[in-house]
N, C-alpha and C positions, 0 to 999 in steps of 0.2 A: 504493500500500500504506500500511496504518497504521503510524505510529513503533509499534515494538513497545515503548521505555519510556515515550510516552506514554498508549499503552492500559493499563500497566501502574499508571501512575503516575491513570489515569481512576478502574481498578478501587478503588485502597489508597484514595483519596478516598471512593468509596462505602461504601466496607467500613467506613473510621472514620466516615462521617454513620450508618449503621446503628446499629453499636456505640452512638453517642455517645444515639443515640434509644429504646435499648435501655435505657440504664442511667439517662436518662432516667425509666422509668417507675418508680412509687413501688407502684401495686396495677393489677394485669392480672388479670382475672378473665375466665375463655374459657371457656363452655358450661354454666354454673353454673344446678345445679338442685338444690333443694331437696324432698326429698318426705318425708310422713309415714305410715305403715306403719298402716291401720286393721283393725278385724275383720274387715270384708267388702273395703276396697278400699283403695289407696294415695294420698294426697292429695298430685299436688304442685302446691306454694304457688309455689314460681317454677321460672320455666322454659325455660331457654337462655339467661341471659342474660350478655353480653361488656361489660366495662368497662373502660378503663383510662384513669388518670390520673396525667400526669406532677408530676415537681418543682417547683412555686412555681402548679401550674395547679388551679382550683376546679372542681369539678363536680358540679351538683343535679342531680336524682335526685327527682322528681316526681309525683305522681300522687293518686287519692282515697285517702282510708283503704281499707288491705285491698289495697292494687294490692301490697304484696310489697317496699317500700321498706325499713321498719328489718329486716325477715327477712335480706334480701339483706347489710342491712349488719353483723348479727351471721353473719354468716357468712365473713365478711371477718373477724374477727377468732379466728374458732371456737369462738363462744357459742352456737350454736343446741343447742337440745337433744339429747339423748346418742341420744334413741329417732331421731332424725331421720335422710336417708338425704343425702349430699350426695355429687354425681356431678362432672365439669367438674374444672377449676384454679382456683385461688386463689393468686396471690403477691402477699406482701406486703414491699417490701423486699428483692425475691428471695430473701425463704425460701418455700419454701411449706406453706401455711395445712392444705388437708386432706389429712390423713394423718398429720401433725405430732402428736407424743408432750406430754405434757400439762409437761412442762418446756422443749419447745422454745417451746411456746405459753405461757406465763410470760414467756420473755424476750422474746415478740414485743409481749405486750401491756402496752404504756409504753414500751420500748425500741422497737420499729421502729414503730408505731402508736398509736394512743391515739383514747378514745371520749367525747364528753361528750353528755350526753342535754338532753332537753326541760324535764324539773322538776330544776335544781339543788338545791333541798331536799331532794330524795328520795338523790341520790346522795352526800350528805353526812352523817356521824354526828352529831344534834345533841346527844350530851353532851362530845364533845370539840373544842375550839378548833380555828380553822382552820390556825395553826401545827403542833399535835400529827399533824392531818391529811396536810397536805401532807408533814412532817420521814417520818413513816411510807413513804408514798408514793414519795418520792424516794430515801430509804434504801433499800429495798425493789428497785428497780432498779437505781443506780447504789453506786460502794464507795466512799465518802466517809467525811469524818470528820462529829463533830457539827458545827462550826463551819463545814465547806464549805457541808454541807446546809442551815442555815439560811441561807448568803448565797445559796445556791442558790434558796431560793423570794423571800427579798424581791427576787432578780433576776428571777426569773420574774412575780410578782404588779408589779414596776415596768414588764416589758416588755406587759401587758395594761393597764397605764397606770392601775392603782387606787392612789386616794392614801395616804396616808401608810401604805407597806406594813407597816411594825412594829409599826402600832396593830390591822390587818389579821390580823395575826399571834395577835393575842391576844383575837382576838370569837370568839363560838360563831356560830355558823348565823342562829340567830335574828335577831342582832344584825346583819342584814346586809340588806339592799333587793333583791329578784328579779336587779338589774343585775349589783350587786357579787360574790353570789354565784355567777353567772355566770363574769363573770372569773376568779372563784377557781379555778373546774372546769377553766377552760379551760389558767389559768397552773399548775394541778397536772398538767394533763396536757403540759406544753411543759418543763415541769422535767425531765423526762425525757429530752427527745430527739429525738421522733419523727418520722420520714419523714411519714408519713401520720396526720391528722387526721379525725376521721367524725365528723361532728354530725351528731346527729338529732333534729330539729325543734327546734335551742336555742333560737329566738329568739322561739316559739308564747307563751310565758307572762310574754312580755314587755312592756310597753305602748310604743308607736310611736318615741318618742324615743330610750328604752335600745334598743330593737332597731336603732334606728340607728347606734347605737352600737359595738354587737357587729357589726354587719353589716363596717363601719368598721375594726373593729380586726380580724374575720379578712381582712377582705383587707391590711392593715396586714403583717399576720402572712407572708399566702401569698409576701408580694411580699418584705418584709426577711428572713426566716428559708430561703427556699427549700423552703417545705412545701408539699405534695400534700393540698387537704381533697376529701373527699366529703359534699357537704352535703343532708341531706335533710328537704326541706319540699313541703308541699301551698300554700306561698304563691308566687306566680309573679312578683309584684312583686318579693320578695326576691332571687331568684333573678335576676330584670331586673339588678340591680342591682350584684351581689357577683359570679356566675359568670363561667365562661370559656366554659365547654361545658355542656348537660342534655341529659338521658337521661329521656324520659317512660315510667311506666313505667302496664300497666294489666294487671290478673289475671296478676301474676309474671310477664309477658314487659315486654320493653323494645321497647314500638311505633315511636319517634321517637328520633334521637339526632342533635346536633349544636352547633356555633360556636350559643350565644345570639343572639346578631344574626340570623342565619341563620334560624335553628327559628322564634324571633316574629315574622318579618319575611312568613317563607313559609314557616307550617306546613306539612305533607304530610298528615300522618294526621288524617281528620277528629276523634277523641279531641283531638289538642290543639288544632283550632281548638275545639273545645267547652271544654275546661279552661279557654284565654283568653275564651273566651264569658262564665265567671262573675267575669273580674274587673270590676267596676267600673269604667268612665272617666270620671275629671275634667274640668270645663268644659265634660259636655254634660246639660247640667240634669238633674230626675231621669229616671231611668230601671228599669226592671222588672228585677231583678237577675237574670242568666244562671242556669240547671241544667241539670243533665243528664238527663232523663228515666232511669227503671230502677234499677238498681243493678250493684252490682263482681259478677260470676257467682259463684256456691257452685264454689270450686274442688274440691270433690268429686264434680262431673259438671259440667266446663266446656263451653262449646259446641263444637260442632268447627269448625276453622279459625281464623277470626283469632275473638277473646273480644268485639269489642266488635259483633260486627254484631249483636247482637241488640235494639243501641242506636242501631245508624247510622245515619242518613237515604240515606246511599250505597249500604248494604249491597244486595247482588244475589245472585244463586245461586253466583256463586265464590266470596265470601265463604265458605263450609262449608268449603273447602281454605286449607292451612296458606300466607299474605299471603308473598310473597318481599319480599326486600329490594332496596329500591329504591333506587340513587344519587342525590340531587338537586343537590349541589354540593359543594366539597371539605370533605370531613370531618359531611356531613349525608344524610342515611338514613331511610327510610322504610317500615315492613312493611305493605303496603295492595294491594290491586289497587283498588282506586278511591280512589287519589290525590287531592289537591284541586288540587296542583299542577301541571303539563304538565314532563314532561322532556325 
């Protein structure tokens, strides 16, 4: 017979690794669909899809223009538009996102989350300094006096490592390099607090160097602060290089998901052997740069079953029924019936 307090003492062991994996997670997103309500018919842009990313762990989020990347990610924070229909869960922070009253969503957004985009010019007011900015910013979330808030961002613009923060403090926009400004976004958004982090595509309008840079400091970030980013880019180098896990995504579903190592190593879905197709490789002289024949489907009559067969070289007559999900190793996933890989 079993020790009945060691079966007991088996159980309470599971129950706090659960818990502990539970509270772990910073945004879980389970069955998320987005659609938009037209004259004659209903468009949805994404569709079914599950994410989640823990505490200090990165995760890109991939795919062509039009695959449903930044949609998915303003919906993460409950920016998508009013007319739009969104179906599934969304927690962020374990609150959750849809359904949430327009002051819960206030506090979530800079207090449990925070977003920095692709053009920092654009998110930044050029007649007011980047001090007025950020003091606004930070006020606005947290109950400080004036004196906290200003130590509050020259601690934030030092923890994204830009020099002399004080002088920082008192440039306008203009006065600032693609890179720096950067940082500014990112350290007005870390003034705050947030669990969870979503860039999308910051580091597109960047030139190679700075991008390495920012690459550098979020994971800087992920690993000293205990932050959760969802990072979303169409560059797959990037991603090589900064993630933990990607989630390929193609016509608002998530085809591929898994441990980086993992996904580039042994893709499944033919989709991301083609996406790696168009990167470029070093030290093998020139060569005819990858594409993808086709284009992302008019998601207002997508094809039936899986989106991409009408691009695939694998595709066959099952292809027209909805691709199950396939296991291919721990923590990596597949929606294909003609797999590239053998299970």
């Amino acid at each position: 017979m079993i020790d009945e307090s060691l079966q007991c003492s088996t159980i309470e062991r599971l129950a706090a690794a659960n818990n502990d994996a539970a509270q772990d997670l910073v945004l879980e997103v389970e069955g998320l669909t987005v659609s938009f309500p037209g004259l004659f018919k209903t468009v949805k842009a994404v569709r079914g899809i599950d994410l989640q990313v823990r505490r200090g762990e990165i995760l890109g989020l991939v795919g062509e223009s039009g695959s449903g990347k930044s949609l998915t990610a303003m919906s993460c924070l409950g920016l998508i538009h009013e007319a739009a229909r969104l179906e599934g869960s969304v927690r962020v922070a374990g609150q959750q996102v849809n359904g949430a009253s327009a002051s819960q969503l206030a506090v979530l957004r800079g207090g449990g989350a925070a977003m920095i985009f692709q053009n920092p010019m654009k998110a930044l007011n050029p007649f007011f300094t980047v001090g007025r900015q950020m003091f606004d910013v930070i006020g606005c979330h947290r109950q400080l006096s004036k004196a906290q808030i200003r130590a509050e961002a020259l601690s934030s613009l030092e923890a994204v490592s830009m020099p002399d923060p004080p002088l920082a403090l008192a440039k306008y926009p203009h006065q600032m390099s693609g890179g720096q400004l950067q940082r500014v976004v990112i350290a007005m958004a870390l003034a705050c607090r947030p669990k969870l982090l979503i860039a999308d595509e910051p580091t597109t309008a960047l030139d190679v160097t700075v991008q390495a840079q920012i690459i550098a400091l979020l994971r800087k970030l992920a690993r000293e602060q205990d932050l959760a980013i969802l990072f979303i880019t169409h560059n797959l180098g990037v991603v090589a290089s900064l993630c933990d896990r990607v989630a390929v995504m193609y016509a608002g579903e998530v085809v591929e998901s898994g441990p980086v190592g993992q996904v580039f190593k042994r893709p499944a879905h033919p989709y991301t052997l083609k996406l790696m197709g168009t990167v470029p490789k070093l030290g093998q002289g020139p060569q005819p740069l990858g594409f993808i024949p086709g284009q992302v489907p008019n998601m207002a009559a997508p094809p039936a079953g899986c989106a991409f067969n009408p691009r695939c070289e694998r595709a066959t007559g099952r292809c027209h029924q909805a691709a199950p999900r396939v296991v291919i190793g721990k923590g990596h996933w597949a929606a294909c019936h003609n797999m590239i890989v053998k299970v």
